[in-house]
C-alpha positions as CSV (number, residue, x, y, z in Angstrom):
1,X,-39.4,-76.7,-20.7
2,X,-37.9,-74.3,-22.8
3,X,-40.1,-72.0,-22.5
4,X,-39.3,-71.8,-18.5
5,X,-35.9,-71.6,-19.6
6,X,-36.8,-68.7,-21.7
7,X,-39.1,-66.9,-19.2
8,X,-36.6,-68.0,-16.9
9,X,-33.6,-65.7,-18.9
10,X,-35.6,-63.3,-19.4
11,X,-36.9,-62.5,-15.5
12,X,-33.2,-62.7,-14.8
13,X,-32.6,-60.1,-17.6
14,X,-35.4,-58.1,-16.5
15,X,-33.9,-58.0,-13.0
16,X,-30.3,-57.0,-14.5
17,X,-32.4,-54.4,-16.3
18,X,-33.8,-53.2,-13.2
19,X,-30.8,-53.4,-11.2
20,X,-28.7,-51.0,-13.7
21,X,-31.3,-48.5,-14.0
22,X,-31.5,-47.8,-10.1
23,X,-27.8,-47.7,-10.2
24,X,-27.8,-45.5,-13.1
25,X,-30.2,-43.4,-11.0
26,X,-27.9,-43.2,-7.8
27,X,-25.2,-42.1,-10.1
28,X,-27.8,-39.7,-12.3
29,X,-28.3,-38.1,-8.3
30,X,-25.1,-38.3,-7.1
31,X,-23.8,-36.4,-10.4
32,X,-26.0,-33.8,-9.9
33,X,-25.2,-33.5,-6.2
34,X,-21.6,-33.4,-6.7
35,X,-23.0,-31.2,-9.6
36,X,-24.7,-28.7,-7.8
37,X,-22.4,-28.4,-5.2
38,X,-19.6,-27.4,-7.8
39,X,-22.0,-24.7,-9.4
40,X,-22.8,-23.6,-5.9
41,X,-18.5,-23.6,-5.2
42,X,-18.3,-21.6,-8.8
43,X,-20.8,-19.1,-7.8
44,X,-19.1,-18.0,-4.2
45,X,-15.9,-18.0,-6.6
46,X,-17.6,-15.5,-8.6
47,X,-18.5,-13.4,-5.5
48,X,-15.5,-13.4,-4.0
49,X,-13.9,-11.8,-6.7
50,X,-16.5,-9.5,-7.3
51,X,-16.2,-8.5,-3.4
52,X,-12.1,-8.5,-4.0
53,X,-12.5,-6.2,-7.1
54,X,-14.6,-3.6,-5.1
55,X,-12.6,-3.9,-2.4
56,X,-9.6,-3.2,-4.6
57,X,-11.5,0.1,-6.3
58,X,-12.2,1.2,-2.7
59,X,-8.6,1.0,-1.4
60,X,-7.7,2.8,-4.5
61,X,-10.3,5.8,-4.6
62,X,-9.2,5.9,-0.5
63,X,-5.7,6.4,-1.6
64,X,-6.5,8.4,-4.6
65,X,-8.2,10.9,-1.9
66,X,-5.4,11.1,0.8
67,X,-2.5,11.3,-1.7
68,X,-3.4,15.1,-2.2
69,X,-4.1,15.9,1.1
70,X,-0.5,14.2,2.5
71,X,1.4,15.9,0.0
72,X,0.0,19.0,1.3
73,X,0.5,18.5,4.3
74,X,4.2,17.4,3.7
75,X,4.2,21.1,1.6
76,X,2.9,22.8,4.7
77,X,5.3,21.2,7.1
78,X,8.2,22.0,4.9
79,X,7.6,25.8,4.8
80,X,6.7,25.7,8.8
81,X,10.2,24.1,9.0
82,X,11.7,26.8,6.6
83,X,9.8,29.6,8.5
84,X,11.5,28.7,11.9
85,X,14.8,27.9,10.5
86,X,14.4,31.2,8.9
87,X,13.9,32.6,12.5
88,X,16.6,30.7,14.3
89,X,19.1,32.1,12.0
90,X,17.8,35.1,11.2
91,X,19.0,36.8,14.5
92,X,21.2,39.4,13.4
93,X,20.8,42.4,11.9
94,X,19.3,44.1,9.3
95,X,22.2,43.1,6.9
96,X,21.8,39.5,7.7
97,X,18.2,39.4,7.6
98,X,18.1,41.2,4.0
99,X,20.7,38.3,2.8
100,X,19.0,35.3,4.3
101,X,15.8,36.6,2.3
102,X,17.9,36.6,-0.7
103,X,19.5,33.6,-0.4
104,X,16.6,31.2,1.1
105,X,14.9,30.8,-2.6
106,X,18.3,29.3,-3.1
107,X,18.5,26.8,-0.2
108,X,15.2,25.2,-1.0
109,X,16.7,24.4,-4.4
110,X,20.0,23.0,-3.0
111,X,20.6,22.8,0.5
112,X,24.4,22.9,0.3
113,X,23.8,26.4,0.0
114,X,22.5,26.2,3.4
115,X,25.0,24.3,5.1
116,X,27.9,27.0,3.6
117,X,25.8,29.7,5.6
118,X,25.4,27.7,8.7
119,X,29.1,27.1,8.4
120,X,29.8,30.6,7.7
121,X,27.4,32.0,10.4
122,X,27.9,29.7,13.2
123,X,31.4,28.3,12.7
124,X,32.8,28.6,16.1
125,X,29.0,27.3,17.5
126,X,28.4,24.5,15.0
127,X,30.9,21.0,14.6
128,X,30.5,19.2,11.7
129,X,29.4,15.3,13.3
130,X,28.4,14.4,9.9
131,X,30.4,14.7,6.0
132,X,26.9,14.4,3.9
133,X,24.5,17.0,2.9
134,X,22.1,17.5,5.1
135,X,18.8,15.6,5.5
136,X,15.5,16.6,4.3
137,X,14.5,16.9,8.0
138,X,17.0,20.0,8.2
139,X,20.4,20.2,11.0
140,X,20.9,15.9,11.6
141,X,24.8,16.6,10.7
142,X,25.1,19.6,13.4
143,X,25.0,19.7,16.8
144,X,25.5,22.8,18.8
145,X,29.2,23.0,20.8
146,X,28.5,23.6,24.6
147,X,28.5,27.6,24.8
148,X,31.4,29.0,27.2
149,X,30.4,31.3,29.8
């Protein structure tokens, strides 16, 4: 009878044995599931940032090559505007022309010098509309007076 007993403990052991090693086996699987999927989650991380990182180094090599080029262009259209404000005022004579020559070096360093002459050229064609200096786009404080004929 005790030896039933005994065999008895030790089936139901044997089962308890059996029963936590298939649940330590679902839990062995789900960890490496859960597992996997976070290495798998960890290694998109890692491309995304590689992708971000060489998008980054593209956007910047991108700007790096149209920086030059804009400036240049901003260059360009500043003398083109130069060149035809130097031919709208330059209408007079030879006098005139001679001093605008002279004293254009010194309205591309400080354009105050340039309102003075428009002032002093066009006085009874030009109102002042605006106190400031003038804009980097040129005449935005002058607008011609209606001419009387």
């Amino acid at each position: 009878m005790e030896e039933e007993k005994m065999n008895l403990r030790l089936d139901t052991n044997v089962q308890k044995l059996q029963t936590l090693a298939v649940q330590a086996d679902m839990l062995s699987v789900k960890y490496e599931l859960e597992s996997s999927r976070g290495q798998e989650l960890s290694s998109l991380l890692r491309e995304i940032r590689v992708l971000q990182k060489e998008m980054q180094d593209q956007m910047q090599e991108r700007l790096e090559k149209i920086q030059p080029d804009m400036a240049e262009k901003m260059i360009e259209s500043q003398k083109n505007m130069m060149t035809q404000l130097t031919q709208l005022l330059v209408g007079g004579n030879d006098k005139e022309r001679t001093l605008w020559l002279i004293l254009k070096k010194d309205i591309m360093m400080d354009p105050s010098t340039l309102q003075a002459l428009l002032l002093q050229k066009y006085s009874p064609k030009l109102r002042n509309t605006h106190a400031g200096p003038l804009s980097q786009s040129g005449l935005n404080g002058f607008k011609l007076a209606p001419q009387c004929q």
